[in-house]
KOLDRENLO-334325 format. One record per residue (C-alpha): residue number from 1; x, y, z. Coordinates in pm, 1 decimal, always signed. Example, Ala and Ser with C-alpha at 12.3 -4.5 7.8 and 13.67 -1.06 7.14 Angstrom:
<atoms>
ATOM   pos         px         py         pz
ATOM     1    +1230.0     -450.0     +780.0
ATOM     2    +1367.0     -106.0     +714.0
</atoms>
This chain:
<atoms>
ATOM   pos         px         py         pz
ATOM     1    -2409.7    +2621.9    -2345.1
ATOM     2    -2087.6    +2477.9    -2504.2
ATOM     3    -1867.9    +2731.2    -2316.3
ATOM     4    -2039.3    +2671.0    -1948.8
ATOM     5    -2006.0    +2285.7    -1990.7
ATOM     6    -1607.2    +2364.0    -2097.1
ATOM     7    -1578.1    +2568.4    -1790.7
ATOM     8    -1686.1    +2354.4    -1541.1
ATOM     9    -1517.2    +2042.5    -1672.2
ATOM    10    -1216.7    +2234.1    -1636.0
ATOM    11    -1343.9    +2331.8    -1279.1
ATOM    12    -1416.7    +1964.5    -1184.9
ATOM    13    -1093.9    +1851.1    -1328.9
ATOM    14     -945.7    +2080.2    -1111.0
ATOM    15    -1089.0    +1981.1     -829.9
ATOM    16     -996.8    +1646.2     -839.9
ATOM    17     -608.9    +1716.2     -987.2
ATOM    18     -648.7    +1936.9     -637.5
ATOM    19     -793.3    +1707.9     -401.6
ATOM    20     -526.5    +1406.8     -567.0
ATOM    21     -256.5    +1681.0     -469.0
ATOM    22     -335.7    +1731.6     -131.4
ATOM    23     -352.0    +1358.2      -31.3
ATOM    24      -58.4    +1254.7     +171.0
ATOM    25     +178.3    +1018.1      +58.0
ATOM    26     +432.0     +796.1     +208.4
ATOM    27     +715.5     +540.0     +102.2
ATOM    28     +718.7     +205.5     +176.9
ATOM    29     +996.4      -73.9     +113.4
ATOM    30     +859.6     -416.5      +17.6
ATOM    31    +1115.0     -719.1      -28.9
ATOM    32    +1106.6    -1126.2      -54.0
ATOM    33     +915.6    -1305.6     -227.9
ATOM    34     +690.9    -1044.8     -433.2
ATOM    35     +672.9    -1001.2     -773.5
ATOM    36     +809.2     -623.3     -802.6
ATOM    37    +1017.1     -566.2     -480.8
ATOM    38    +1153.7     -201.0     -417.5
ATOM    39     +997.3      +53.8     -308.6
ATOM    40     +594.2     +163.4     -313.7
ATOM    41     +450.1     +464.8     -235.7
ATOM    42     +108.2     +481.1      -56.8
ATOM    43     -135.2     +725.2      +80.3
ATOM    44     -289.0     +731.5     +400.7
ATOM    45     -512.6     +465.5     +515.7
ATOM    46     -331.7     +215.6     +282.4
ATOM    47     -225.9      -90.5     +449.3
ATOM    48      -39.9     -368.5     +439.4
ATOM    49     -223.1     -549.9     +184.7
ATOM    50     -218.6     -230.3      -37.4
ATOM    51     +151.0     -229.1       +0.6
ATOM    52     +204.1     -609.0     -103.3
ATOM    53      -25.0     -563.5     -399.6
ATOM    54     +181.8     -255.9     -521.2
ATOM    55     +484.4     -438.1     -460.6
ATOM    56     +306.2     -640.8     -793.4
ATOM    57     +178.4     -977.4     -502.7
ATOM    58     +234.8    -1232.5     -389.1
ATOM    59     +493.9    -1511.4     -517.7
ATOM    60     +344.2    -1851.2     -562.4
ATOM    61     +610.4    -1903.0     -281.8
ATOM    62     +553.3    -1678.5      -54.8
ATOM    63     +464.0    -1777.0     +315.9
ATOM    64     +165.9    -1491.9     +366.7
ATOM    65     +134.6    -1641.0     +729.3
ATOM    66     +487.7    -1506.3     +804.8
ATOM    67     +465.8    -1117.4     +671.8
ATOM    68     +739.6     -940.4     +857.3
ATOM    69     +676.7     -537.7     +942.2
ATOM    70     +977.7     -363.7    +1028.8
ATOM    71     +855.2       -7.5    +1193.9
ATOM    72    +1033.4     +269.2    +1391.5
ATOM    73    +1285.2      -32.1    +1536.8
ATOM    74    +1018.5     -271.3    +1610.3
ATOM    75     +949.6     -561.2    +1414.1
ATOM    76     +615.4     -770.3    +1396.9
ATOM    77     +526.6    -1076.1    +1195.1
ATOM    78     +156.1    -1112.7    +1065.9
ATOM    79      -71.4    -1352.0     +897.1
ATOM    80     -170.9    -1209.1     +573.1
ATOM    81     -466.3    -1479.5     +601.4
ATOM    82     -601.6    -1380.7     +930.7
ATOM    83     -555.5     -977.1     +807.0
ATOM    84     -745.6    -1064.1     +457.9
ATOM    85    -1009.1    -1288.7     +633.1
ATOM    86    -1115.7     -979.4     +879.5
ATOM    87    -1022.9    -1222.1    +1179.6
ATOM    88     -697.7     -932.0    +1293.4
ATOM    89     -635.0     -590.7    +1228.0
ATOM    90     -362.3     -525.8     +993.5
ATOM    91      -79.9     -290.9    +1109.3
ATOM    92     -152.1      +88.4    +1058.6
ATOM    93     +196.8     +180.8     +771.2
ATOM    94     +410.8     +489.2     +719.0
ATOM    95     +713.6     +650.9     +616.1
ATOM    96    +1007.1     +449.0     +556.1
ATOM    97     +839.4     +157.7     +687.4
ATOM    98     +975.3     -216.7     +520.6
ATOM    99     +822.1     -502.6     +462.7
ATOM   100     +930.5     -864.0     +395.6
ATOM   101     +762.5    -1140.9     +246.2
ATOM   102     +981.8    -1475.6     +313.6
ATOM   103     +937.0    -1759.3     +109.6
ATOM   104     +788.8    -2107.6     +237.6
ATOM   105     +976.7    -2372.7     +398.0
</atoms>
């Protein structure tokens, strides 16, 4: 009984080592007023949120209503309120994507 419970932990532990492998990852560049800027990496369906919290949050002077998304030459600002509050879709993120927190005013 011992030896089948061994063999499939090592099975299931597998699996999920596997499954953790095959997610896809991408790098994104968080700056301003964070508390860990650099670089983040996330997986698909993270978003911006994910990315700011990885980047370690918020700084007590952040301005979360001005959240600047630089993305394949474009750049957007968003309201991290608004995005957190349900009220607007956050942006969809990817590779080599930055984003910059500015500080209040």
């Amino acid at each position: 009984m011992k030896k089948l419970l061994c063999v499939y932990l090592v099975c299931l532990v597998a699996a999920v080592l596997g499954a953790e492998n095959s997610a896809r990852y991408f790098s994104v560049t968080v700056t301003g007023a964070v508390a860990k800027p650099g670089i983040v990496k996330l997986n698909d369906g993270c978003g911006l949120g994910d990315a700011i919290s990885r980047a370690g949050a918020f700084t007590r002077f952040a301005d979360r209503k001005q959240v600047v998304v630089r993305s394949k030459g474009e750049e957007k600002t968003y309201d991290l309120d608004l995005i957190f509050k349900g009220s607007v879709k956050g942006p969809a993120l990817g590779e080599g994507d930055t984003v910059f927190v500015p500080e209040r005013k």
